[in-house]
N, C-alpha and C positions, 0 to 999 in steps of 0.2 A: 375406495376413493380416499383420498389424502385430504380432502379440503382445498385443496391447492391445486390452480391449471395452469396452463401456460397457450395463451393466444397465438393462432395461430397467423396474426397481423397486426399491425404496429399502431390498430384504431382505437386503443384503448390506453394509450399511454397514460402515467400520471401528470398534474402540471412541474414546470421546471421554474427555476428562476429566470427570469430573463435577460440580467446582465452575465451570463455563463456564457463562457467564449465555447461552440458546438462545436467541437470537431470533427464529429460524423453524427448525422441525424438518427438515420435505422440502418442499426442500433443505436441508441443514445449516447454518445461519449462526450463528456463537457466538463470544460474546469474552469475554476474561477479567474480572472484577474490576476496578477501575483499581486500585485498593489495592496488588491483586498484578503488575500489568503493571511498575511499575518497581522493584522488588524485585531486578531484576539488570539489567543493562546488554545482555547478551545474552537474546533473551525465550525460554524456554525449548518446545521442541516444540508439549507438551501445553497452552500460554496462549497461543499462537497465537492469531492469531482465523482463523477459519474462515469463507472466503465460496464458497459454490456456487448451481451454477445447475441441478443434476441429481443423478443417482445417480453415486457416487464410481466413475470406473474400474474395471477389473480386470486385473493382467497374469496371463497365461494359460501366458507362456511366453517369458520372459525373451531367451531364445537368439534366438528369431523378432523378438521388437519391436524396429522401426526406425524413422525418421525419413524421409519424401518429404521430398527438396530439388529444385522444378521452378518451372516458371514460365518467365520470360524471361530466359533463361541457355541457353546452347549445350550444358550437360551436366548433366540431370538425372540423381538419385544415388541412391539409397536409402543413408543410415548405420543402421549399427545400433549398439548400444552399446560395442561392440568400435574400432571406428573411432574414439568419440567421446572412449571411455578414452585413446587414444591420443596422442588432441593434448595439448598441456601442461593442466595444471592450474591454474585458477588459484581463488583465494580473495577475497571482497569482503564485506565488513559493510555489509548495509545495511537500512535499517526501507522497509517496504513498508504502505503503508496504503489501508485502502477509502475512495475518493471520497466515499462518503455518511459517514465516521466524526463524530461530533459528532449525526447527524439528527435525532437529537432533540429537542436543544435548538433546532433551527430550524426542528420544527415546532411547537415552542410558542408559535412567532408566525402561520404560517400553517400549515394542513395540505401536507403533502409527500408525496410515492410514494416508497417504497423502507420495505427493512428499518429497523428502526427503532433504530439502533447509537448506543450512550452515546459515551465519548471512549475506546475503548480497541481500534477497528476498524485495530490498527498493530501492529504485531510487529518485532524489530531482531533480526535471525540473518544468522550466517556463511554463504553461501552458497560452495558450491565447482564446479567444473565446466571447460567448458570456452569458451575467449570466442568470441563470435556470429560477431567476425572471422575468425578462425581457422577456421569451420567454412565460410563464404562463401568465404575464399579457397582450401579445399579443392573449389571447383567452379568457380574463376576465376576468381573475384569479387575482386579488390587490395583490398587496406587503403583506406581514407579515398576511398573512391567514391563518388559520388552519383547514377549510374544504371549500369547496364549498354548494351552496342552495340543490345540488342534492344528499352532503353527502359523495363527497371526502376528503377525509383524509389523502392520500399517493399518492406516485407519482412513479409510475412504468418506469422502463428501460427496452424495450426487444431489445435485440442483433439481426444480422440475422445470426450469427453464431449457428451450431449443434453440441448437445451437448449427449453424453451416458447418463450422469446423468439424462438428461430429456427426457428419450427414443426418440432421435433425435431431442428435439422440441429444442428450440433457449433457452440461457444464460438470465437468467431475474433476477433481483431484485427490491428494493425500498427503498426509504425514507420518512418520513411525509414531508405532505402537509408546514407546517412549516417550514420545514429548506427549503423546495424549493423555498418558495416566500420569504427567510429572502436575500438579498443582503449584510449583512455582515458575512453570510456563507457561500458565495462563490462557490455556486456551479456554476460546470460552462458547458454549451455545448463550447466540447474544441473540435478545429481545426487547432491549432498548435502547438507542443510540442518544446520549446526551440530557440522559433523564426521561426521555420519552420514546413512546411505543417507535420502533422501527416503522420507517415510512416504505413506502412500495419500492424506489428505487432503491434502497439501499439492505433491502434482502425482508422486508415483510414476509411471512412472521417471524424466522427465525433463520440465523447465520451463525457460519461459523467464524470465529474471530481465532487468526494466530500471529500475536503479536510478534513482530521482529522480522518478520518474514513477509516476503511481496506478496501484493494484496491479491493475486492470481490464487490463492492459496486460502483464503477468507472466503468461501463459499459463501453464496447467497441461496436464498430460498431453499432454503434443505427438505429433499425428499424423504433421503434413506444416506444411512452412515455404515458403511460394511467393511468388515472386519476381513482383510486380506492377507498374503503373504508375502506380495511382491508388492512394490509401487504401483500406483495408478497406473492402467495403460492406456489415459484418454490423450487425446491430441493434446490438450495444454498441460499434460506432464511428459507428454514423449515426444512430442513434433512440435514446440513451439517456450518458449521460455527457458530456453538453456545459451549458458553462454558461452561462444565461441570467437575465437580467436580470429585475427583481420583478416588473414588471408584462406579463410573458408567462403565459398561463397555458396550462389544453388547451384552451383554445377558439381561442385565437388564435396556439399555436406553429410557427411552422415552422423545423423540423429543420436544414432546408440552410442556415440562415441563420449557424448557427455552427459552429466546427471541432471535433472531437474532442480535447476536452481530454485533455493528458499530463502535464506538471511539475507537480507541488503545489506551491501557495500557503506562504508561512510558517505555523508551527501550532504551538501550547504546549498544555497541559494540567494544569491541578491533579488530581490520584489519591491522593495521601494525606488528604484529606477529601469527603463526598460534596455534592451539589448545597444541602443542608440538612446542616449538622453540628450538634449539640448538645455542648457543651463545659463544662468548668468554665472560669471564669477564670485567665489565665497564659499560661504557653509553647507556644507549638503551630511544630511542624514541618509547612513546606509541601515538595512534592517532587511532582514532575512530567518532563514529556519535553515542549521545545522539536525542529522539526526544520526545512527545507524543501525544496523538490524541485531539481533540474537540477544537484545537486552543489553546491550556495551552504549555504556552513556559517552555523551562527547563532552571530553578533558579540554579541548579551546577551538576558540573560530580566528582566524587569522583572515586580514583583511589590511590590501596591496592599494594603492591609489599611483603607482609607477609601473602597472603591467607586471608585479611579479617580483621586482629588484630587493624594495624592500614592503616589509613587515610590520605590524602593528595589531596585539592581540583585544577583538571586539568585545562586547560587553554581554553579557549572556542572562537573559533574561527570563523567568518561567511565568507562572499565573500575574496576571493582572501589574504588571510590568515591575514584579518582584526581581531580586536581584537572584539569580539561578545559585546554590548554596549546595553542591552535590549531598553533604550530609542527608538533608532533608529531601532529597529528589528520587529516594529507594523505590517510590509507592509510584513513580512517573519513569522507572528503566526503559518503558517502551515506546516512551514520548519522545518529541523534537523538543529543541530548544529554539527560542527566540532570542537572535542577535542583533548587536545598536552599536555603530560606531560613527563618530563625527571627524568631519575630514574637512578642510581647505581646499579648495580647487579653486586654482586661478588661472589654467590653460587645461586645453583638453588632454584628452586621456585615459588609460585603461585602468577600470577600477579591477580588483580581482575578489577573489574569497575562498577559501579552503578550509575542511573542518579535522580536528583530529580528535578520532575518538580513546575510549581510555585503552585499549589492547595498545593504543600507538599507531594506529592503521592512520595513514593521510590518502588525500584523495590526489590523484595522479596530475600529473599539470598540463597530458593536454589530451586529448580526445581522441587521436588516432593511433594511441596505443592500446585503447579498448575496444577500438569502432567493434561494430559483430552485424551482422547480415538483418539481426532482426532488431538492431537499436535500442538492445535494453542494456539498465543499468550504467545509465551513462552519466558517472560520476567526477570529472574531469573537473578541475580546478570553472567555475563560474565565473564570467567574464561579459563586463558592461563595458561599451564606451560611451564615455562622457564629451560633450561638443559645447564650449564655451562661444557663447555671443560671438564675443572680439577674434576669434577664431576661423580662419580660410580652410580649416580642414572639414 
């Protein structure tokens, strides 16, 4: 026994915040507010957003839950938390977001599968723990390897949570052997989110954290970590989170044709006004979070008050409503930024927002050139309108 079960009913949940907009009950899926998500720089616990695929874990018994390290490797291991405490500690800021975050708004062009998540399916918390290198090389595995003698390649995550998608069997994924023994990819076995103990919904006792990369990939509640030589073959690395082009749909997709997406895309967001704001005429504060995936910080936010026509670059902001200074921002590569810009509105109108990060990657300007059947990654220029008082429209 692991320490660790997974219930077979949804009567044991942990409690939630209450002002989280549910988007599906059981399983729990909920995000905050956008209003409230950038409120702080660090997202706090309870405005997490929350994505599951079952009933939340249980530990049972702390002392007993451990970790299988097997596969293709000369020395399978059991760790248990004692072992994991022990290797260094390290600390990484980084926003982790659901691939469907935005769905909404993309399927207001075509219908989509998936939960149905506004712009706020992201969260930016401290994660602490211990790095994925370090636990690999505690079974042989050197630094900056990209297979083992026996012909692994990839580094499997299985959860003990159950899942429908995999006819009951547990949440799995992967990543190459590569990024798992790189130490400045940061992955991490995380055991504390935010300075403190990991809470139940967010992967008690122990997750895998891989910054830059959609959060389908961040395993929670880790069973066993095995040493493979293909990619994952579970449903949400091979039948669900890949992206495909518009005019694929169910009738005509096949699966194998594309890879399981990891890096996100560039991605902004407007939160201090909703999809429809009604205003008096004047001042209005826009504020938002720019980010992208594979450690590529964002170079500017650019923000439109004429639908798009013209330009005007926002203010960019990091901790505690410091002026964002890329020099200093090395140790936050896999954080978002917080943006501020002040605008005049004195008739309605479309605000916009788009981020560009330092490759020079911009986000596309409108939706129906990425739509994709399962509504992820939907990174389309951000777009509010604004309804002034004195206004017929």
């Amino acid at each position: 026994m692991s320490g660790l079960i997974a219930p077979s009913d949804y009567s044991q949940e942990p409690p939630r915040h209450p002002d989280l907009v549910v988007n599906a009950k059981d399983p729990f899926n909920a995000e905050p507010h956008r209003s409230a998500l950038v409120s702080s720089y660090v997202t706090p616990v309870n405005y997490f957003y929350k994505r599951n695929h079952g009933p939340i874990p249980i530990v049972d018994d702390i002392e007993k839950y451990n970790v299988s390290v097997t596969g293709l490797i000369q020395t399978p291991r059991k760790l248990f938390m004692k072992d994991i405490w022990k290797l260094p500690k390290y600390t990484v800021t980084a926003t982790l977001q659901c691939a469907g975050n935005r769905r909404t708004a993309m399927s207001r062009t075509r219908n989509v599968k998936g939960v149905g998540w506004d712009v706020a399916a992201l969260g930016n918390a401290v994660w602490s723990g211990a790095k994925l290198a370090d636990v690999l090389e505690l079974i042989g595995i050197p630094k900056h390897s990209h297979s083992t003698p026996s012909g692994g390649r990839h580094v499997e995550f299985v959860s003990v949570d159950k899942c429908k998608e995999e006819n009951g069997g547990p949440y799995k994924a992967s990543i190459p052997l590569s990024q798992a023994t790189n130490p400045e990819a940061d992955v991490l076995l995380a055991y504390e989110m935010n300075r403190e103990t990991l809470n139940r919904d967010h992967g008690y006792p122990l997750r895998g954290i891989v910054p830059g990369v959609i959060g389908a990939r961040s395993v929670k509640w880790l069973d066993s970590i095995n040493i493979i030589a293909e990619e994952c073959q579970g449903f949400f690395m091979q039948r669900d989170y890949k992206m495909f082009p518009p005019w694929v749909d169910w009738d005509n997709i096949d699966w194998s044709m594309r890879r399981p997406q990891m890096d996100f895309p560039v991605q902004c967001a407007i939160c201090s006004l909703e999809d429809v704001s009604m205003m008096k005429p004047g001042k209005v504060t826009i504020r938002g979070y720019a980010l992208s995936g594979g450690g590529r910080g964002i170079e500017r936010v650019d923000v439109s008050i004429d639908g798009g026509k013209t330009w005007t670059e926002a203010l960019k902001y990091q901790k505690h409503g410091v002026p964002y200074i890329p020099e200093d921002a090395s140790s936050d590569k896999w954080a978002w930024v917080l943006f501020e810009a002040e605008a005049d509105i004195q008739q309605s109108t479309e605000i916009a927002a788009k981020a560009v990060d330092t490759a020079g990657n911009v986000q596309p300007e409108n939706v129906q050139v990425i739509w994709n059947l399962r509504g992820i990654l939907n990174t389309s220029w951000h777009r509010v309108k604004v309804v002034t008082a004195h206004s017929n429209l």
